[in-house]
N, C-alpha and C positions, 0 to 999 in steps of 0.2 A: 074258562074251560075251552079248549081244544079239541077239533075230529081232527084224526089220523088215517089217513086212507093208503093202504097195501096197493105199491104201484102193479105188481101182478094180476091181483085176483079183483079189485076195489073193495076190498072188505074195509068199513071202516070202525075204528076204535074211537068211542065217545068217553070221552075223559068224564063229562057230565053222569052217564050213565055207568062206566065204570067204576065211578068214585075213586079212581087215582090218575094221576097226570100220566101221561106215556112217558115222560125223563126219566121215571121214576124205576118204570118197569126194568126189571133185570135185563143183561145185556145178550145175554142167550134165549130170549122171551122173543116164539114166531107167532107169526101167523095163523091162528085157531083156523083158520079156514084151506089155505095152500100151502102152508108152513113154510112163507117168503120169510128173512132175516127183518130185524127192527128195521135194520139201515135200510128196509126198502119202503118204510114209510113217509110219508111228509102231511105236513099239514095241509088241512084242507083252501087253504087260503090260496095257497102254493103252487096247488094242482092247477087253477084255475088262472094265474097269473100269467100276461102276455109272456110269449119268448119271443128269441132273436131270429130273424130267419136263419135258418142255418145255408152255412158256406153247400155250394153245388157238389155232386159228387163227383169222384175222382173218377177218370175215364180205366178201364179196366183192360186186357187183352186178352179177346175172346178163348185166341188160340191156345193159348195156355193149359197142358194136361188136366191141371187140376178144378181149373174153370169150365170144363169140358166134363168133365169126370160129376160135378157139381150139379152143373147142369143137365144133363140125360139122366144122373138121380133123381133129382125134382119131378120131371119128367115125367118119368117110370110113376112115380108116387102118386102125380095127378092121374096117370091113366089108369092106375088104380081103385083111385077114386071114382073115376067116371065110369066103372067095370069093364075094360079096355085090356083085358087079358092078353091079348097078342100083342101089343102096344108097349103095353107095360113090360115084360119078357125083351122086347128088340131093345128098349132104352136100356134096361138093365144089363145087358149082355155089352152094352155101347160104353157103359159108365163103368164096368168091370174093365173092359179095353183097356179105354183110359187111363184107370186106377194102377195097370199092372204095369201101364208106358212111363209114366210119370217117372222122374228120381225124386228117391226119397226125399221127404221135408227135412228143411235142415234145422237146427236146434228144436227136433218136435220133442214137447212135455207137456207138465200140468202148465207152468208157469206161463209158458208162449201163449200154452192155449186160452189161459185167463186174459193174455196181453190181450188177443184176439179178438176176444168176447168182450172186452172193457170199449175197445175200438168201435164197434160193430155199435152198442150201445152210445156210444162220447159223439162218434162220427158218422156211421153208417146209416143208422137209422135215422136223426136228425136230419142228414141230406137226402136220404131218400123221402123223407115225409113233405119236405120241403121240397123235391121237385115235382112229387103228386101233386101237392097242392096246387102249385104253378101253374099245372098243365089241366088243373081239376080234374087227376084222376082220381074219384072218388071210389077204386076198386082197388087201387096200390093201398092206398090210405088205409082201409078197413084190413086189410093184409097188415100194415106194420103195427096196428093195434095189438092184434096177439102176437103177431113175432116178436115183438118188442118186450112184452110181458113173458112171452115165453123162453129168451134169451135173460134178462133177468135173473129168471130164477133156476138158470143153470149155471149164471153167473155165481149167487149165494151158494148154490152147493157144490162148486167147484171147490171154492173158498173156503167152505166149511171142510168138505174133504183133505184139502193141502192143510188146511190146521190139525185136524184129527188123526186123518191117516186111515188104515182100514175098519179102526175099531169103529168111524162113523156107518158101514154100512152092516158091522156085525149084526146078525142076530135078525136081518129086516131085510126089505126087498124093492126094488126099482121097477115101479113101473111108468110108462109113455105114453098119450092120448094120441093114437093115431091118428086124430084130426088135426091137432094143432099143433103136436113135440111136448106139451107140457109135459114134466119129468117130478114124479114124485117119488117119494120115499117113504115108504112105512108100510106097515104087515099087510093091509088091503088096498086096494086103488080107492080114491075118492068115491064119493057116489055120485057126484057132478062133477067133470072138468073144471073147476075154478077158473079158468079162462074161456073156455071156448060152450060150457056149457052140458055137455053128452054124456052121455050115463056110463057108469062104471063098467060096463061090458066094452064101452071103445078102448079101453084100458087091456097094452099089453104087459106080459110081468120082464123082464130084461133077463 
């Protein structure tokens, strides 16, 4: 018998305790806790086993509209955080600039944007953990913990949406953990973040 642990939220699934193996389980069967897809499970063995350092990351150019536009969002959102009222308002106003400079993305859709986020996931976050590490930034680190979890699981319902269509958001409602992006789906918000932890009031509705 096998644990199955939800790379998202860590919820895990005890085959022992469940009395059926997780192969077994239907292939539309989420996560009772953040409603991640199977596919986002692995065995417990799995979780635990060395990786490869990942290759360094790609050098970036700052100046770039959209890296720009990126960044004074972030920005805005921390100084929000920190209650930075004025702060937050200048970034904002900096990142709308930006946004209206920029030309349009080219080939923008669901599809690219899944490419995006498969990226960010395969590559991005693996060199970014791996240069924290290096430099022992143990505050980048604790950062890609949830972003990693939280890109995830907008990976799955991306996924799930380009296979559905709109009938996956019929009838139900999107809500966001202002703390961390967690992006859930269904009639109420969590009553914990499944990733980050905060009570269903940090929950906005989309």
């Amino acid at each position: 018998m096998k644990k199955w642990i939800c790379s998202v939220c860590g919820y895990v699934y005890d085959e022992a305790k469940e009395g059926r193996p997780f192969e077994e389980l239907p292939d539309n069967w989420v996560c009772p806790l953040c409603g991640a897809p199977k596919s986002a499970f692995s065995p417990e063995r799995q979780e635990a086993a060395e990786r490869p350092a990942p290759a360094p990351l790609a050098g970036h150019e700052l100046g770039e509209m959209k890296e720009l536009t990126a960044l004074c969002s972030n920005l805005a959102r921390g100084c929000e955080k920190q209650y930075k009222d004025r702060e937050a308002a200048l970034y904002t106003q900096l990142a709308e600039f930006f946004a209206a400079a920029r030309a349009p993305e080219p080939d923008a859709g669901l599809d690219r944007l899944i490419e995006l986020v498969e990226r960010d996931l395969g590559e991005g976050y693996p060199a970014l953990k791996g240069a924290a590490a290096a430099e022992g930034d143990r505050g980048t680190q604790r950062i890609c913990v949830w972003g990693e979890k939280v890109t995830r699981i907008l990976e799955a319902l991306l996924k799930r949406y380009r296979s559905e269509g709109e009938a996956f958001l019929k009838d139900t409602k999107v809500w966001v953990c202002t703390v961390c992006g967690f992006v859930y789906v269904g009639d109420a918000a969590p009553q914990l973040c499944p990733v980050c932890k905060v009570p269903s009031w940090k929950f906005e509705l989309v």
